[in-house]
C-alpha positions in Angstrom: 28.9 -6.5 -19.5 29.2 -4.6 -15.9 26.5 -2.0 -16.4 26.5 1.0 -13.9 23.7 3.2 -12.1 24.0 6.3 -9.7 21.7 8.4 -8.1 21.3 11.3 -6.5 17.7 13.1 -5.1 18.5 16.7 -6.0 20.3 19.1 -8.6 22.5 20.1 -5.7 24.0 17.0 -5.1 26.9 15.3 -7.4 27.2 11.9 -8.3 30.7 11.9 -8.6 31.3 9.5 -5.8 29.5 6.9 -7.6 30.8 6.9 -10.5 34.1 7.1 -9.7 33.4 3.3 -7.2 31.8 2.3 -10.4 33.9 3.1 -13.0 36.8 1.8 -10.8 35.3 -1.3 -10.1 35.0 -2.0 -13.7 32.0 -0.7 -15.3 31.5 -0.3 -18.9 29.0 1.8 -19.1 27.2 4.1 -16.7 23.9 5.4 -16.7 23.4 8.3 -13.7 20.5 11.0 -13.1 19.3 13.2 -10.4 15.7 13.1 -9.3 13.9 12.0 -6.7 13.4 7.9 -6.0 9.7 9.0 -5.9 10.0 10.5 -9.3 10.2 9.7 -12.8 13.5 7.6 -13.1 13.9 7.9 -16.8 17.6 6.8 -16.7 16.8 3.6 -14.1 14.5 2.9 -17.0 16.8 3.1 -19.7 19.5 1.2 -17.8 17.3 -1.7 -17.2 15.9 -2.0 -20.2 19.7 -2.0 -21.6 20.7 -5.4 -19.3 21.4 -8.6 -21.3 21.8 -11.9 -19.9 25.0 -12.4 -18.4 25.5 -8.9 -17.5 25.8 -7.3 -13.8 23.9 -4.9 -13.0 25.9 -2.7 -10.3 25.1 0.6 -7.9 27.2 1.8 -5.3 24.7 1.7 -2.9 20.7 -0.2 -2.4 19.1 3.3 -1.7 20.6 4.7 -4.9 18.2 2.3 -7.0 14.7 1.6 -5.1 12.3 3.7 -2.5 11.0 0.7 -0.9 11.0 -2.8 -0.5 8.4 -3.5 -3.4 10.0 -1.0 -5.4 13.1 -2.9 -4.8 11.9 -6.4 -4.9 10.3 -5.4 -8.7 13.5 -4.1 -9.8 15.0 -7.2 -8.7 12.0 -9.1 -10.7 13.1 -7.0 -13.9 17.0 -7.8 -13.8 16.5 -11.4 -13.1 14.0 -11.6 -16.1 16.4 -10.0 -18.5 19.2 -12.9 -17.3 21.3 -9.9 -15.5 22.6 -9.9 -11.8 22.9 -7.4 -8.7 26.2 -6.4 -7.4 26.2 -3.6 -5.0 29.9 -1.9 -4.0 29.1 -1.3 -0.6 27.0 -3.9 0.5 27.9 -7.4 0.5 25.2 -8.6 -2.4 25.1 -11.3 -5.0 22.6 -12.6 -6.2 23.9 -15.6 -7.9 23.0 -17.8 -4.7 19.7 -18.1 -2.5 21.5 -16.1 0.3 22.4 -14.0 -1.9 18.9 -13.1 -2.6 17.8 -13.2 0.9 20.4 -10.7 2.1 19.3 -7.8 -0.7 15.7 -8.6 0.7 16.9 -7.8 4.4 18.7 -4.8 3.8 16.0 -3.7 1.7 13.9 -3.9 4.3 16.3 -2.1 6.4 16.6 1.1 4.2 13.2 1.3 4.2 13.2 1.4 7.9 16.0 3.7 7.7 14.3 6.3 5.9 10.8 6.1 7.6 12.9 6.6 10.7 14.2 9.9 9.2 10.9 11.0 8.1 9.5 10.2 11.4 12.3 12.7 13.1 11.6 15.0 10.5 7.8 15.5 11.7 8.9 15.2 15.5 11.2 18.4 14.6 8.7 20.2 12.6 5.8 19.4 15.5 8.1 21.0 18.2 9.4 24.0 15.9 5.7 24.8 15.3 5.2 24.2 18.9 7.9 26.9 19.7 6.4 29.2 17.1 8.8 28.7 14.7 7.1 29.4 11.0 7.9 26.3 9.0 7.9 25.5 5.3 8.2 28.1 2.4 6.9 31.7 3.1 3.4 33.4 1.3 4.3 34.5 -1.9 2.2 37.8 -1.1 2.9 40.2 1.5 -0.4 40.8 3.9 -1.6 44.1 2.5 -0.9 42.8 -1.9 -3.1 39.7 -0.7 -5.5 41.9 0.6 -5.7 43.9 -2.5 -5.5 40.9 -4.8 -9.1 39.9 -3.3 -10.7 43.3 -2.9 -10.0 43.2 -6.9 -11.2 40.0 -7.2 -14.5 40.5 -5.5 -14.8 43.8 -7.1 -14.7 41.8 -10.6 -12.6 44.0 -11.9 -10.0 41.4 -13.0 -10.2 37.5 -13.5 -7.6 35.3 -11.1 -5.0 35.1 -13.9 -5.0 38.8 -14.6 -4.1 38.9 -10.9 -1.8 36.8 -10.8 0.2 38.8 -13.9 -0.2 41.9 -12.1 1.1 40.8 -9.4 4.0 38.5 -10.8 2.7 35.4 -9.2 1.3 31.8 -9.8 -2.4 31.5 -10.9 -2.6 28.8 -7.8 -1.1 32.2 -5.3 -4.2 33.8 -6.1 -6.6 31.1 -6.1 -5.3 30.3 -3.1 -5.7 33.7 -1.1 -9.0 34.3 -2.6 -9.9 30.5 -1.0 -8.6 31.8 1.8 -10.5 34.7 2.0 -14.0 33.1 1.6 -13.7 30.9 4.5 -15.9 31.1 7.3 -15.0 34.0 9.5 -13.3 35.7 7.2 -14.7 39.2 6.2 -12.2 40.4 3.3 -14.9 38.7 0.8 -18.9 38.0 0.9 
């Protein structure tokens, strides 16, 4: 049986392309999800545990199945136990032959350069945005003068962190935060 699995990293993003190269390649049946490689892969799970001998396994691309070469390489390990193969549409992979093998170990490798690549531009551009000034990552979910007042209420004892936090319509972890925040050295909003 040609057994299908697609990827995508975020809600946003469709799968569509996938499926459609699997389904037109031939597969039977199709197991997708959307969630981080880093994640919980519930239906990766399901889909391997699904493979029978004989059948072929198939993605539409190596990144869509593994976050690193270990990852990849036990992956691998789990298809080739159940009797299954790899086929990738994009990538010229079979692993019915020893080259076969080798090659999905190479371009393993070589996403996993890929993406550590990309992280490592990713920190370069945050480095220099924060060296411009530039505010990066989410915003304080408390204006200045509400996270003022959440600790003078705090220290007061008037009200427990979670009270706080339902007054003012935010996470327990908001206010634990800013009242951490508060108590650090140099800080005089709370002795």
């Amino acid at each position: 049986m040609l057994v299908g699995y697609a990827r995508v990293s975020t809600r946003e993003q469709e799968t569509h392309l996938q499926i459609d190269a699997l389904a037109a390649a031939g597969a039977e049946v199709i197991f997708q999800e959307k969630t981080s490689s880093v994640g919980q892969r519930v239906e990766l799970r399901r889909c391997l545990q699904s493979l029978r001998p004989g059948d072929v396994f198939m993605i539409y691309k190596l990144d869509r199945v593994a976050r690193s070469l270990p990852d990849l390489l036990s992956i691998l390990e789990e298809i080739r136990l159940a009797g299954a193969l790899v086929k990738s549409l994009t990538e010229p992979l079979d692993t019915t032959t020893a080259m076969g093998s080798f090659v999905i170990q190479i371009l393993g490798a070589v996403a996993q350069l890929e993406r550590g690549i990309i992280r490592e531009r990713s920190i370069a551009g945050q480095r220099a945005a924060r060296d411009r000034g530039v505010l990066v990552g989410r915003g304080r979910a408390l204006s200045s003068e509400d996270e003022a007042e959440v600790v003078r209420l705090y220290a007061a004892g008037e009200h427990t962190m979670h009270a706080l936090a339902v007054m003012f319509e935010v996470s327990d972890s908001v206010v634990k935060r800013a009242v951490y925040r508060a108590k650090k050295p140099g800080h005089s909003s709370l002795k």
